[in-house]
C-alpha positions as CSV (number, residue, x, y, z in Angstrom):
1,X,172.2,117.1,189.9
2,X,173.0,113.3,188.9
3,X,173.8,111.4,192.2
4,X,175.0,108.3,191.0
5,X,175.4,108.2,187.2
6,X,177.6,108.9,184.4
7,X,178.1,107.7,180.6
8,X,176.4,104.4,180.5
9,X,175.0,104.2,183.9
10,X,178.6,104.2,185.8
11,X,178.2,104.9,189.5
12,X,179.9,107.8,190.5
13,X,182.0,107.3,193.1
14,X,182.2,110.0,196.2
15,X,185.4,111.7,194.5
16,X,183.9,111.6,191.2
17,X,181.1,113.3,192.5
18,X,182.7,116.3,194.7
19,X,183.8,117.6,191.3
20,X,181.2,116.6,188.4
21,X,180.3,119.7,187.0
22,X,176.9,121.1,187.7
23,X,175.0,120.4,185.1
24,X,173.9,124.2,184.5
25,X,175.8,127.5,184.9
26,X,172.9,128.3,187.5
27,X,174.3,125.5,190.0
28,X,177.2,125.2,191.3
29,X,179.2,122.1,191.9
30,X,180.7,120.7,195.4
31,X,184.5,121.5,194.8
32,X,183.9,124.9,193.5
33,X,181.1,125.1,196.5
34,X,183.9,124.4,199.2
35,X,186.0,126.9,197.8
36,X,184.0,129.4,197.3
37,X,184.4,130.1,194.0
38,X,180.3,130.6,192.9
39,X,178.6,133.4,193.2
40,X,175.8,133.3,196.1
41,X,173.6,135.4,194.4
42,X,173.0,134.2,191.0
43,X,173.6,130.3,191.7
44,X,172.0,127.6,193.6
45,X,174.5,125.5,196.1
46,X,174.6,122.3,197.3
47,X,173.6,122.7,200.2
48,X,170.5,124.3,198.7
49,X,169.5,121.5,196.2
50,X,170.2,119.0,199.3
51,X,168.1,120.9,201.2
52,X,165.1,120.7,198.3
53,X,165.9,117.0,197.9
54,X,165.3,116.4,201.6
55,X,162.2,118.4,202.2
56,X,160.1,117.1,199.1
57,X,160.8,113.2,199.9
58,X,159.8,113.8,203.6
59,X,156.8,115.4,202.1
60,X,155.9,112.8,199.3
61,X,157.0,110.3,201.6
62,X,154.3,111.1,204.1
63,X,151.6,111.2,201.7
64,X,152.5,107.9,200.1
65,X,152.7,106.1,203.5
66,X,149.5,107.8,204.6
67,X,147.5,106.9,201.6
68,X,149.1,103.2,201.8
69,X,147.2,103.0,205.1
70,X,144.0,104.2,204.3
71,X,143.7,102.4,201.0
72,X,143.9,99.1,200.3
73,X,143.8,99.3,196.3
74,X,146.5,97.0,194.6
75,X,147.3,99.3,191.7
76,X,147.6,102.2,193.8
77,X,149.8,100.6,196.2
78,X,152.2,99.8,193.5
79,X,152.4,103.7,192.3
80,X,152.7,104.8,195.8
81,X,155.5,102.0,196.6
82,X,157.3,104.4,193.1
83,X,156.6,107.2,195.1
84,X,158.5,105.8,198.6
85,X,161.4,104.6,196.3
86,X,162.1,108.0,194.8
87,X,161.9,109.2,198.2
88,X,164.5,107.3,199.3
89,X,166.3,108.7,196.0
90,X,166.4,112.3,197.1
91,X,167.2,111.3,200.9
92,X,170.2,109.1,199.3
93,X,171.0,112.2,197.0
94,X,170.9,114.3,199.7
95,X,173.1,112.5,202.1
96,X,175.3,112.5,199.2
97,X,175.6,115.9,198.8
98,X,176.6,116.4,202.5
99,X,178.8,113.9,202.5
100,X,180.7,115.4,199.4
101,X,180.4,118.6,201.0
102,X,182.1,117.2,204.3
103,X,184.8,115.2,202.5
104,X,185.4,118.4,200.4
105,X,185.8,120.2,203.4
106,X,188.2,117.8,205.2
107,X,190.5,117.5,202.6
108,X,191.2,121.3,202.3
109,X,191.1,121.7,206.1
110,X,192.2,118.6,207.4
111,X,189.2,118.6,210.0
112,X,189.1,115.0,211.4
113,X,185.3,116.4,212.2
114,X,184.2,117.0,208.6
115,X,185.3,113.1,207.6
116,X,183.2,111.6,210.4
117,X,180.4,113.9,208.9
118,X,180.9,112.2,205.6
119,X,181.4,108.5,206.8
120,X,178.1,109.4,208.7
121,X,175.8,110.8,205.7
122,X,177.3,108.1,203.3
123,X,176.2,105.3,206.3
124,X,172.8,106.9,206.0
125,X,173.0,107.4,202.7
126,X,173.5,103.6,202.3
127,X,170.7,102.7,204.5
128,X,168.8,105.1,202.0
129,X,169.8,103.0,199.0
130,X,168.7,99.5,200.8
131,X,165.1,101.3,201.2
132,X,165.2,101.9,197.7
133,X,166.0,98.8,196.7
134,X,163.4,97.0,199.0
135,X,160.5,99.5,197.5
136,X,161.6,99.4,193.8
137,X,162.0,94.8,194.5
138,X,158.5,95.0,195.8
139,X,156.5,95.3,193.0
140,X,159.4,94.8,190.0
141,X,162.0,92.6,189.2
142,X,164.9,92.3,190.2
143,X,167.2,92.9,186.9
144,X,165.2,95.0,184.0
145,X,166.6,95.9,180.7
146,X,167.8,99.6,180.9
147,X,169.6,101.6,177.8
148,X,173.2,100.6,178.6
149,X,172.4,97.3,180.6
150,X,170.4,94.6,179.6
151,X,170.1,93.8,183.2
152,X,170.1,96.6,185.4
153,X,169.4,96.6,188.8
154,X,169.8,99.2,191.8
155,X,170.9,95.9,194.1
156,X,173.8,95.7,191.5
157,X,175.3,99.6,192.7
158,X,174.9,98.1,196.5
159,X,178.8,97.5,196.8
160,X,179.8,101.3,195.1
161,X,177.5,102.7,197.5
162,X,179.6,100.7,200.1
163,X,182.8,101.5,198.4
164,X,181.6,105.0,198.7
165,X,181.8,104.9,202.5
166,X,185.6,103.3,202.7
167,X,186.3,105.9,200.2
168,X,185.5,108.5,203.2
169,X,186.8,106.4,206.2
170,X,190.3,105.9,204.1
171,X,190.5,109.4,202.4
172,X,190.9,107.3,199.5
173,X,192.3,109.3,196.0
174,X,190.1,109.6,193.0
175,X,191.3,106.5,191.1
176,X,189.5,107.4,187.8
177,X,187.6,110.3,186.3
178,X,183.7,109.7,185.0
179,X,183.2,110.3,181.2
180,X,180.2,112.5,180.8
181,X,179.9,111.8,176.9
């Protein structure tokens, strides 16, 4: 389940992402998820991978912030500072989830309830994305040379992951698709 990229490291926006296509035929994507058109049985939801994503940062969260306090070993700290900022990954990729999952929902029911869900999980899901930058600027620099950008940077996605959260307050239409190739 990608959370945030496309071809050449393009954020995907929150309407991009309620309809990327699950990357498997065993998951099953937002859209089809809030229709109902999966079957339960043979296919892992959303809701489930979301669910995963949230329980295994808390865990590898705790260990990493409990080993942090009871050691004081530089190298270490660096490896469990990785270990906090892909926990903030999965909590971001899980509020994202929800959040597509809500939007989803309030544009085919037109449940003022289920956009206030999504403004909400995107909020968190921001404050998510600011931990991970503050772990991952910690011990690296700010731009590193990446595949597709000479100098990446999770700082430089800060504004998307904004944009993501007007996106939800305004019901805002997909303005372009992602290219997956």
């Amino acid at each position: 389940f990608r959370s945030w990229i496309g071809n050449r490291s393009q954020f995907i926006d929150i309407n991009n992402f309620i309809d990327f296509p699950a990357l498997s035929d065993d998951n099953v994507n937002i859209d089809d998820f809030v229709n109902g058109k999966f079957d339960s049985n043979k296919q892992i939801t959303p809701l489930q991978i979301a669910q995963l994503a949230e329980e295994e940062s808390k865990q590898a969260l705790a260990i990493a912030t409990k080993l942090k306090a009871s050691n004081d070993n530089s190298v270490l700290a660096i490896e469990l500072t990785d270990i906090e900022f892909w926990s903030h990954y999965g909590f971001y990729l899980a509020n994202k989830i929800h959040a597509g999952i809500a939007l989803a929902t309030f544009r085919k029911t037109n449940d003022p309830a289920q956009q206030q869900k999504a403004v909400e999980h995107l909020t968190q899901g921001l404050e998510n994305w600011k931990a991970m930058i503050k772990a991952v600027e910690t011990y690296n620099v700010q731009e590193m040379p990446y595949q597709f950008d000479q100098n990446f940077s999770w700082r430089k996605s800060l504004s998307a992951v904004e944009h993501d959260i007007k996106i939800a307050k305004e019901n805002l239409p997909r303005t372009d698709k992602v290219n997956l190739k």
